[in-house]
KETORDREN-454217 format. One record per residue (C-alpha): x, y, z; residue in one letter. Coordinates in Angstrom, 3 decimals. Layout:
residues N
X	Y	Z	A
...
//
This chain:
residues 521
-20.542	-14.576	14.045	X
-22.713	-11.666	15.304	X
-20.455	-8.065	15.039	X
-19.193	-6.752	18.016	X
-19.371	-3.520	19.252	X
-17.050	-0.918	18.655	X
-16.120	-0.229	22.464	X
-16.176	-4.406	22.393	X
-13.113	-4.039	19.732	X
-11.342	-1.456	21.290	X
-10.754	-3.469	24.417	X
-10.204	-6.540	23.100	X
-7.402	-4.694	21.296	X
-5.075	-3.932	23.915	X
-2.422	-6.835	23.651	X
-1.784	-6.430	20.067	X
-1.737	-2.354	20.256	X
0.774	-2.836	23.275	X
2.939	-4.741	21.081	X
3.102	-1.642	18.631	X
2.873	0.687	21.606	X
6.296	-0.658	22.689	X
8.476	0.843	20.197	X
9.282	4.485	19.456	X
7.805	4.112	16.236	X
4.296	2.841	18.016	X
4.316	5.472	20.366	X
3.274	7.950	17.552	X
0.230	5.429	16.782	X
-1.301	4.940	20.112	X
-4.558	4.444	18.697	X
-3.026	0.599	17.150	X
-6.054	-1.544	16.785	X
-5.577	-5.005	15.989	X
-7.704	-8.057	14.894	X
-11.817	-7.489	15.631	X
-11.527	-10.576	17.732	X
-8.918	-12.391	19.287	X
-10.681	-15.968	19.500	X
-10.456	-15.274	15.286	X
-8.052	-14.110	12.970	X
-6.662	-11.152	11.650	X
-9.633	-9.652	8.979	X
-8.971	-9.914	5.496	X
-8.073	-7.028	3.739	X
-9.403	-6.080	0.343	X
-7.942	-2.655	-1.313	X
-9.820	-1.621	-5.047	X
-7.928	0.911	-6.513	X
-9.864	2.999	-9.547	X
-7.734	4.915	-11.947	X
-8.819	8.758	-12.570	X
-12.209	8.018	-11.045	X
-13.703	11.091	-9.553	X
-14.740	12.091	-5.882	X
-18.367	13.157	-8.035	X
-19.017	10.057	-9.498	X
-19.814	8.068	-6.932	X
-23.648	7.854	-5.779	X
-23.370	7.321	-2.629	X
-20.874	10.402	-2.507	X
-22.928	12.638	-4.821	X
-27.022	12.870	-4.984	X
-26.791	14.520	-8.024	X
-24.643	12.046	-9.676	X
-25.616	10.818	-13.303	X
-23.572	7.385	-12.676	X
-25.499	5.042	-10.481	X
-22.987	2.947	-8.751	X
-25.306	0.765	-6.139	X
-22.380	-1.586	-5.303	X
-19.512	1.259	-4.515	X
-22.570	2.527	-2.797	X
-22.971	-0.792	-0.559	X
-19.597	-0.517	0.395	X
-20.267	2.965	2.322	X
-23.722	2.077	3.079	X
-22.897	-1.015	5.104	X
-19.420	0.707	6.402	X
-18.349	4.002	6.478	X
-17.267	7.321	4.486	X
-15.073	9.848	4.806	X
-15.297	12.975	3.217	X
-11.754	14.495	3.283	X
-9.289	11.536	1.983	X
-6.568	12.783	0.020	X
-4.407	10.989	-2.617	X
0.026	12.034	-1.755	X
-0.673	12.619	-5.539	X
-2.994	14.299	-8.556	X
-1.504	11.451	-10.985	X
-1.099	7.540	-10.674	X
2.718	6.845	-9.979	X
3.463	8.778	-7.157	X
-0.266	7.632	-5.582	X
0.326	4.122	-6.158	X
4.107	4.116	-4.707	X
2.440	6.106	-1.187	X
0.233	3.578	-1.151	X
2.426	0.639	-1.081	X
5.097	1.846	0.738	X
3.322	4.483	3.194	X
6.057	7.290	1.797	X
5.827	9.951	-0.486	X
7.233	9.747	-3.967	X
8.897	12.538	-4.423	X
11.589	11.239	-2.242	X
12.386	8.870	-4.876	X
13.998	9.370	-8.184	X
10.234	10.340	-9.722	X
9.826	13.406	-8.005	X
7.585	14.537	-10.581	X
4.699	12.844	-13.644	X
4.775	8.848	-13.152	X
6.730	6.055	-14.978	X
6.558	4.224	-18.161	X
5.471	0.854	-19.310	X
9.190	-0.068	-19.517	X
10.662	2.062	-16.630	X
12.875	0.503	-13.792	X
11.391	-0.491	-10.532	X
10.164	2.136	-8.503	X
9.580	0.245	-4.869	X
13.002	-0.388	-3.632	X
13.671	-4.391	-3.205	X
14.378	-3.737	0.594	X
11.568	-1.256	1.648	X
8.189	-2.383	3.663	X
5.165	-2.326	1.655	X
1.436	-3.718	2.659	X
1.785	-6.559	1.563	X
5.235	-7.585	2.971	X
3.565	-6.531	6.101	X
0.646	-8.353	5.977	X
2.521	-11.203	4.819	X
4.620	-11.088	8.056	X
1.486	-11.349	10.032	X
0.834	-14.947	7.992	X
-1.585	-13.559	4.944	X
-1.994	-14.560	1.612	X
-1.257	-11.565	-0.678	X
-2.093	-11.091	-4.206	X
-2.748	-8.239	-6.383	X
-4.049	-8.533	-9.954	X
-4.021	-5.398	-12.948	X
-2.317	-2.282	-13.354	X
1.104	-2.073	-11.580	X
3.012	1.259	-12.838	X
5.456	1.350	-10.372	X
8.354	-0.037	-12.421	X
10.047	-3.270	-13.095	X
13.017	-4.627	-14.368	X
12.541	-6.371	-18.058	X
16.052	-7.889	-19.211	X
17.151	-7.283	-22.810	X
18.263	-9.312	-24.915	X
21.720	-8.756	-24.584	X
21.277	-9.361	-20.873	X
21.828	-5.962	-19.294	X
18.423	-4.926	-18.880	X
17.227	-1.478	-19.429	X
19.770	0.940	-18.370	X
18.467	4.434	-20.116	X
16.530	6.795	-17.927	X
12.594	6.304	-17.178	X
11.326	9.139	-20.030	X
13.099	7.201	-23.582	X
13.035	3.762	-22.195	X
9.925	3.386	-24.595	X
12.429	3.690	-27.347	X
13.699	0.451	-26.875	X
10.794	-1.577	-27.698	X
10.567	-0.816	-31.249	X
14.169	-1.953	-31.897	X
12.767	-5.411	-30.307	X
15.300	-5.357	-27.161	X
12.877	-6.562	-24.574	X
13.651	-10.773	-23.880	X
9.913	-11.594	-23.653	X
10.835	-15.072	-22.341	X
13.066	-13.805	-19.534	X
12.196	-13.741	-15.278	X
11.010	-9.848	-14.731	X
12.985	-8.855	-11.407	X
11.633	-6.575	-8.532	X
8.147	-6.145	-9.919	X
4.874	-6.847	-7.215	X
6.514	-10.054	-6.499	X
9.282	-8.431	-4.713	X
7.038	-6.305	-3.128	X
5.807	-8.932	-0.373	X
2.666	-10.150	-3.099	X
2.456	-14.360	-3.626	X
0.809	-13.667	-6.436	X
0.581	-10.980	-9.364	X
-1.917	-10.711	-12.756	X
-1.494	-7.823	-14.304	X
0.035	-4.689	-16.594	X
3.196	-3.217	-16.456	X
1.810	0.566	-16.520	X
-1.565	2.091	-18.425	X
-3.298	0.589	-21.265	X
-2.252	3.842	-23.149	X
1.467	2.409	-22.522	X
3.082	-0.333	-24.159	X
3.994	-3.098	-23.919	X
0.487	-4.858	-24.280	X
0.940	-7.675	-23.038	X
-0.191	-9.155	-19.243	X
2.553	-10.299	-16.971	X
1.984	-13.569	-14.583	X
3.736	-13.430	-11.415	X
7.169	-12.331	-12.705	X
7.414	-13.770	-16.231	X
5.130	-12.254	-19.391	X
2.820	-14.850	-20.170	X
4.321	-14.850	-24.260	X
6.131	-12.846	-26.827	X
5.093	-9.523	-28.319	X
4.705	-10.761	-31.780	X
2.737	-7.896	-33.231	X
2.146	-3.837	-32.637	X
-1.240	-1.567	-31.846	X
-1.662	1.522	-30.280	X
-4.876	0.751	-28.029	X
-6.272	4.374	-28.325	X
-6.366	4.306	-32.195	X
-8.400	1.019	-31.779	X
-10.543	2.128	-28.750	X
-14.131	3.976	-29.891	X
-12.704	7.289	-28.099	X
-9.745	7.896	-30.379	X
-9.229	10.172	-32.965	X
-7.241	9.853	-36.150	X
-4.871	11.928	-35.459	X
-3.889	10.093	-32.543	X
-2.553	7.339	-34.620	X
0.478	5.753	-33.723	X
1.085	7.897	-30.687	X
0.738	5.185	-28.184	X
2.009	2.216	-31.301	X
3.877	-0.601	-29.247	X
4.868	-3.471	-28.917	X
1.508	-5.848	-28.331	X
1.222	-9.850	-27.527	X
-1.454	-11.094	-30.743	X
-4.101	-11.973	-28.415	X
-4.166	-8.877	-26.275	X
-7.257	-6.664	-26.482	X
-7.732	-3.982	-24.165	X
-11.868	-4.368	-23.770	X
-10.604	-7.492	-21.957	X
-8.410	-5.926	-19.134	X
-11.601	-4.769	-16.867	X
-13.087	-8.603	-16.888	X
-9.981	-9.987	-16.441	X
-8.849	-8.348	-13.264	X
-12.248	-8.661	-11.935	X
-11.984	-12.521	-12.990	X
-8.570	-12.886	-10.497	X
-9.474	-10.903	-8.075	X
-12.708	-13.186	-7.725	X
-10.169	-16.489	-8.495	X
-7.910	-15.922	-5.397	X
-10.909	-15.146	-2.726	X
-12.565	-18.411	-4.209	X
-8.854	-20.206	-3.336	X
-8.829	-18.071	0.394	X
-9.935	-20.450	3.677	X
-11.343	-19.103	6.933	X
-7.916	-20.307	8.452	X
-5.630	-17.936	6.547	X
-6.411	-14.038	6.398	X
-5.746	-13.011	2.530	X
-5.007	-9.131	1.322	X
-5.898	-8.701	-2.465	X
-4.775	-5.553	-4.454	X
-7.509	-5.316	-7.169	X
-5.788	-2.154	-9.199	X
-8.166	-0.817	-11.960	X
-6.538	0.327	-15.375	X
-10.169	1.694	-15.619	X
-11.927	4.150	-16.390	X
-8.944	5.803	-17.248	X
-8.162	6.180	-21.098	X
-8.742	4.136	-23.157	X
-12.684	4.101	-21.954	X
-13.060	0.690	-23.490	X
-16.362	-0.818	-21.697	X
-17.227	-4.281	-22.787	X
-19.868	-4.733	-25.068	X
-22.668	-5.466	-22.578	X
-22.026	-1.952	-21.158	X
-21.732	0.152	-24.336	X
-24.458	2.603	-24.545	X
-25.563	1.986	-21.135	X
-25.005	5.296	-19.718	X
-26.700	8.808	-20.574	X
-23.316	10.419	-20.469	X
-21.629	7.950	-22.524	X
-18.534	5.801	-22.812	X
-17.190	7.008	-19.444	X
-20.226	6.391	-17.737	X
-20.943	2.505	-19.327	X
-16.832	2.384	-18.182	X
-18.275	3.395	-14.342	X
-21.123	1.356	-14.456	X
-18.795	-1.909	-15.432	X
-16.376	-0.931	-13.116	X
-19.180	-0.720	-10.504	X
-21.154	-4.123	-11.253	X
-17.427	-5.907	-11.781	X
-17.272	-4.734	-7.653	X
-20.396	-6.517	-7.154	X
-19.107	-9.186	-8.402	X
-16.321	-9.249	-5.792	X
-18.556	-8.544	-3.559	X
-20.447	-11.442	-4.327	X
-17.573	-13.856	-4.258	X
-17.127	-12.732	-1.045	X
-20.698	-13.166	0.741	X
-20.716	-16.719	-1.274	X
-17.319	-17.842	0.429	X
-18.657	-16.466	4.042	X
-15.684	-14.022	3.801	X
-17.606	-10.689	3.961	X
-18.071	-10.387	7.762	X
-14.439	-10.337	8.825	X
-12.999	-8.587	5.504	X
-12.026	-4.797	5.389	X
-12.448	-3.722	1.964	X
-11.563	-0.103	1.088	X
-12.187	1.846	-1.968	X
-10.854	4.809	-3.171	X
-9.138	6.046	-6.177	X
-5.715	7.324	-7.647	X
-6.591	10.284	-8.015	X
-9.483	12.864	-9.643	X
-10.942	12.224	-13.013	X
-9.137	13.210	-16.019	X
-10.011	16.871	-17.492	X
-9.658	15.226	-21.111	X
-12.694	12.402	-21.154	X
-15.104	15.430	-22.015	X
-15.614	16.559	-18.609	X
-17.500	19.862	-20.446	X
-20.089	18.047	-21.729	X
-21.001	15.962	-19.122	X
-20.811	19.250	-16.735	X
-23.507	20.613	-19.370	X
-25.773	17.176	-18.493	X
-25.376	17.764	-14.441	X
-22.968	15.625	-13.806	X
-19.353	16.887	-12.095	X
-16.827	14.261	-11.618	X
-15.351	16.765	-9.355	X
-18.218	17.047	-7.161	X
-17.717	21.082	-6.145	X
-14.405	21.066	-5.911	X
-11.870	23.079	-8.438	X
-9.660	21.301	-10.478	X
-9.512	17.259	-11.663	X
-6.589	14.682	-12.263	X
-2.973	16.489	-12.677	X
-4.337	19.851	-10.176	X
-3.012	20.744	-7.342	X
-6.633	21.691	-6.607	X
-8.772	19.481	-4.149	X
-10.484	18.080	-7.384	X
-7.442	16.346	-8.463	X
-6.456	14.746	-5.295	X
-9.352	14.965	-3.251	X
-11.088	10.964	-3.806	X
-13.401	8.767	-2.544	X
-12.572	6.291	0.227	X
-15.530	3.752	1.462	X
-14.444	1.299	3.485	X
-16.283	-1.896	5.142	X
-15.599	-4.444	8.093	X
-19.043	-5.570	9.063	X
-17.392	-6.620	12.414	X
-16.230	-3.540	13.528	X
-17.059	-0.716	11.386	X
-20.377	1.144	12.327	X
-22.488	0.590	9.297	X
-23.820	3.915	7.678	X
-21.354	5.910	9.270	X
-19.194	8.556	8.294	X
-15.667	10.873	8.849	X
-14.780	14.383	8.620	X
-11.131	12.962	9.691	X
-7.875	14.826	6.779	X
-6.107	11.235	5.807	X
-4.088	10.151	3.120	X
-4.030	6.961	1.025	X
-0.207	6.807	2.001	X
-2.140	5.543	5.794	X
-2.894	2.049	4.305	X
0.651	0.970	5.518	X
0.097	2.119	9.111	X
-2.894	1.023	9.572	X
-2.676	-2.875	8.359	X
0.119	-2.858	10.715	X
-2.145	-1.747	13.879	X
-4.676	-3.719	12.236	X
-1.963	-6.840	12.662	X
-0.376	-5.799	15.859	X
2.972	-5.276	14.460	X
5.126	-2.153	14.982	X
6.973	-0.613	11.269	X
10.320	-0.505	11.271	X
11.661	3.159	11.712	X
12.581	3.121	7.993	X
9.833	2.220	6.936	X
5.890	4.075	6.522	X
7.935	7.454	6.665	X
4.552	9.412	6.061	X
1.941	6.847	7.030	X
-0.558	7.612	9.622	X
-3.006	4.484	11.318	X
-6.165	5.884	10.828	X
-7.925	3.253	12.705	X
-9.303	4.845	15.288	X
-10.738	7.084	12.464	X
-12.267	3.353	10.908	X
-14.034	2.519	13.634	X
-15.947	6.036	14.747	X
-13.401	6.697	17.666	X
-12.137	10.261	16.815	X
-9.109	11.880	18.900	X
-9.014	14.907	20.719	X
-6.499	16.036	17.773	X
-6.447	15.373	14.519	X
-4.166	11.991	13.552	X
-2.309	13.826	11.099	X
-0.260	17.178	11.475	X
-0.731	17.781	8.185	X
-0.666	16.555	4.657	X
0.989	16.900	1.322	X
-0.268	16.317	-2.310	X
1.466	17.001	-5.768	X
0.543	17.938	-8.928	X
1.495	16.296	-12.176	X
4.405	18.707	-12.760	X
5.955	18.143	-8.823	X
4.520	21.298	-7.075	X
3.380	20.906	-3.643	X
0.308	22.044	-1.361	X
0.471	21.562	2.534	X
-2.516	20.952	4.507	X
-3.304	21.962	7.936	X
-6.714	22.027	9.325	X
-8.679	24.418	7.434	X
-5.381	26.103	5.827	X
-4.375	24.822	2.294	X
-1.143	26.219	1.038	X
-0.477	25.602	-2.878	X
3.125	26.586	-3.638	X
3.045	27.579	-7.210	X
0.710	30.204	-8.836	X
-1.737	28.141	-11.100	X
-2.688	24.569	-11.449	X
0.178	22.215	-11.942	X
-1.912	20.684	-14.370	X
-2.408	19.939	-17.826	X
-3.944	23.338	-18.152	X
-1.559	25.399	-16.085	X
-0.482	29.155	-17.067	X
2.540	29.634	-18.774	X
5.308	32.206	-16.968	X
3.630	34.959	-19.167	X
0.826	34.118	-18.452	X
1.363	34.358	-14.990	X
2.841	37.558	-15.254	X
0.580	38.908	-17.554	X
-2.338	38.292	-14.790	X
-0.301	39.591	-11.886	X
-0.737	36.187	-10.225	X
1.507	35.355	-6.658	X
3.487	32.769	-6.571	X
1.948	30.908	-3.709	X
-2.057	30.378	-3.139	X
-3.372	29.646	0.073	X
-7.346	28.349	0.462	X
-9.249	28.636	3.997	X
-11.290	25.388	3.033	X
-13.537	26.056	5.949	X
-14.689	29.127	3.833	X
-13.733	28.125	0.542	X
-14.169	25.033	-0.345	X
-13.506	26.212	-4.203	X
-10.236	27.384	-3.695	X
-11.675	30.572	-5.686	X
-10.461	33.602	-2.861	X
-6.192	33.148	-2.984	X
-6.119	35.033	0.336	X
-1.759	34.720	0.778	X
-1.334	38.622	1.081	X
-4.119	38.388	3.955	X
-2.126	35.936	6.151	X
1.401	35.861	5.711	X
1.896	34.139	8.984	X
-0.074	31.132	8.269	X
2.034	30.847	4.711	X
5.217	30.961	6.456	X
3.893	28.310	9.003	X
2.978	26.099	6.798	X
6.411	26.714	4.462	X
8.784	25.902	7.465	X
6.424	22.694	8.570	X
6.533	21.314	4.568	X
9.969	22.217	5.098	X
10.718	19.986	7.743	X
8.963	17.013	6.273	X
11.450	17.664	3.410	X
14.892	17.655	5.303	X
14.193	15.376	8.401	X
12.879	12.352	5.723	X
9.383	12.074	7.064	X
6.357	13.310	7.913	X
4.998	11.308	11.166	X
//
């Protein structure tokens, strides 16, 4: 089927954006846009997730970038860009639960840092997510690797775990966890058919992969998979020691994803759309490339991790143009959230190559380089190839948009700071901006509010891994607030509070009212 035009889409769409037109809710989308053609069906929907992959390491993003990634690189080349996409988060928890559920985290219980391998479900049994979404609209829905959002893992005596999220992992080694038992309100709960994956990061026990909602054996043995990995250092023994099923091996978790991802699209027909979650463990710690990809990279094991993680996409990819999917499939990639300060992000700065790109800050910042992050996305039959957006969005906007994308209208409980950024898809920009504004958090809970070319950051350092202590603060005479004109200072390196006390207040009482009223849109 040759594409059709963009103006061609947007008419077409009218009966489907009606329908989410028609309720209060759809009134604050009006730019809805549903299937690319109604003679066809809905597109397929393809969302790869990295983990701690940064905004600088992409090619396509980045000239200067020592990482070639060709196939990320495709994805943007034969779709679309955008330059300002912001993760609700710095760290992986909070992202992933925005992204699911179109609502920030820190209206939950984890209202700061991210869960444990072990922790309690996160995504309430009850609440809309993408998938359950896109599974109302008739899709297929599968998602395959790292979950870390919670589930619930009975114990043996049948309770389950009961203690709070931070010394759950304390159970493990006193061998409570029923490995045979059904594992309630994980991704299956969460509107997916299908799930292949890890409860939480491969520097979090237990090691062992779950199938659908039952582990796929016992954990007969222990290892602590950054002792083992190449990266790790001595001293790091027995930090991450867990619980581990005998045939688990962490340089296998990259293939393996990639391998499901690529085994449901090969199962997918032209008669049933399909949305696949393909969420990366990688290259976040350990950096474990395969052995074909070891030493591949000038910068080292991160960059053989990138390049995997990149040829493992053209692999999808592939799949995709072999099953004559690709046409009428949006895929989107982006990641969690910056790239971590601790892979030796020094010494590959002293080679030319900044994961950050030029912003301040990486993974755990309040600063644009921890939640700033890439997001290419492709739909051959509607997205402008080669194009690009200046548009603020948030990866909390997946919810709102597969819903215009399907026609449907969100429950009012439901998306509570989810924005459809369609319009912004397909190269039709508003007369205003489709957000108000947005928020991010750092590692430790702190917020920043975006508006425009205004960034306020409500707490005096980083929120980071390498914030200032209170002394520290003091010490430097620091205020307790920054605020960034991005427009001029793209570095967040001129705190200019004390010069525009108005615009601080403004954007207080608006962050304010996100907070008491329960949403954002």
């Amino acid at each position: 089927m040759a594409p059709i035009k963009r103006r061609e889409f947007i008419k077409v769409a009218g009966t489907a954006a009606a329908i989410a037109a028609a309720s209060p809710w759809g009134a604050l989308h009006a730019n809805s846009t549903p299937r690319a053609n109604p003679s066809t069906r809905f597109p397929n929907v393809l969302f790869i997730l990295a983990d701690d992959m940064g905004y600088g390491d992409i090619s396509y993003l980045n000239a200067d970038s020592k990482i070639p990634t060709p196939n990320i690189d495709r994805i943007g080349r034969e779709g679309t860009y955008f330059t300002d996409a912001h993760s609700p988060s710095s760290v992986f928890t909070p992202t992933r639960y925005g992204i699911h559920t179109g609502r920030d985290c820190w209206r939950t219980r984890i209202t700061y840092s991210v869960t444990w391998g072990y922790s309690r479900h996160l995504i309430e049994p009850e609440r809309t997510t993408v998938a359950s979404v896109l599974k109302q609209a008739g899709y297929n829905t599968g998602c395959f690797g790292k979950w870390h959002m919670g589930m619930d893992m009975m114990t043996r005596d049948g309770r389950g775990i009961q203690e709070p999220d931070r010394v759950v992992d304390q159970r493990a080694f006193l061998g409570d966890i029923d490995w045979t038992a059904p594992i309630q309100n994980g991704p299956l709960a969460a509107g997916f058919d299908e799930f292949y994956g890890i409860s939480a990061s491969l520097d979090m026990h237990p090691y062992i992969w779950i199938d659908g909602d039952r582990f796929v054996g016992e954990c007969t043995t222990r290892q602590d998979l950054l002792f083992n990995s190449r990266e790790a250092m001595p001293a790091d023994y027995g930090k991450n020691m867990g619980p581990s099923h005998a045939d688990f091996v962490a340089e296998d978790v990259q293939p393996e994803i990639t391998r499901k991802t690529i085994d449901f699209i090969n199962k997918q027909s032209r008669d049933t759309p399909f949305f696949a979650c393909m969420s990366l463990a990688a290259p976040h710690i350990p950096i474990v490339p395969s052995k074909a990809y070891q030493g591949v990279s000038d910068l080292g094991p991160y960059g053989d991790f990138c390049i995997q993680i990149d040829d493992d996409i053209g692999k999808v990819l592939g799949a995709l143009d072999k099953k004559g999917l690709a046409e009428n499939t949006l895929i989107v990639f982006t990641s969690d959230n910056g790239c971590a300060p601790y892979i030796g992000v020094d010494a590959m700065n002293r080679m030319g190559h900044y994961p950050s790109y030029v912003y301040r800050g990486y993974k755990a910042d309040i600063y644009e380089g921890g939640h700033r992050v890439p997001f290419l996305a492709r739909w051959p039959q509607a997205i402008e190839a080669g194009s690009r957006s200046d548009e603020i969005i948030c990866l909390t906007d997946l919810l709102a948009t597969s819903a215009a994308i399907t026609g449907q209208a969100l429950p009012r409980n439901a998306g509570e700071d989810s924005y459809n950024i369609s319009s912004a898809l397909l190269g039709q920009p508003g007369e205003k901006p489709i957000r108000e504004a947005t928020i991010s958090q750092s590692v430790t809970g702190g917020f920043s509010i975006r508006q425009g070319r205004w960034k306020l950051e409500l707490m005096p350092s980083s929120g980071g891994y390498y914030r200032l202590r209170p002394d520290q603060v003091e010490a430097q005479g620091l205020p307790p607030v920054q605020l960034y004109d991005l427009e001029a200072d793209i570095k967040e390196s001129n705190n200019v509070q004390g010069d525009h006390p108005d615009v601080v207040a403004h954007l207080r009482g608006l962050l304010e009212k996100y907070r008491t009223t329960g949403r954002s849109t």
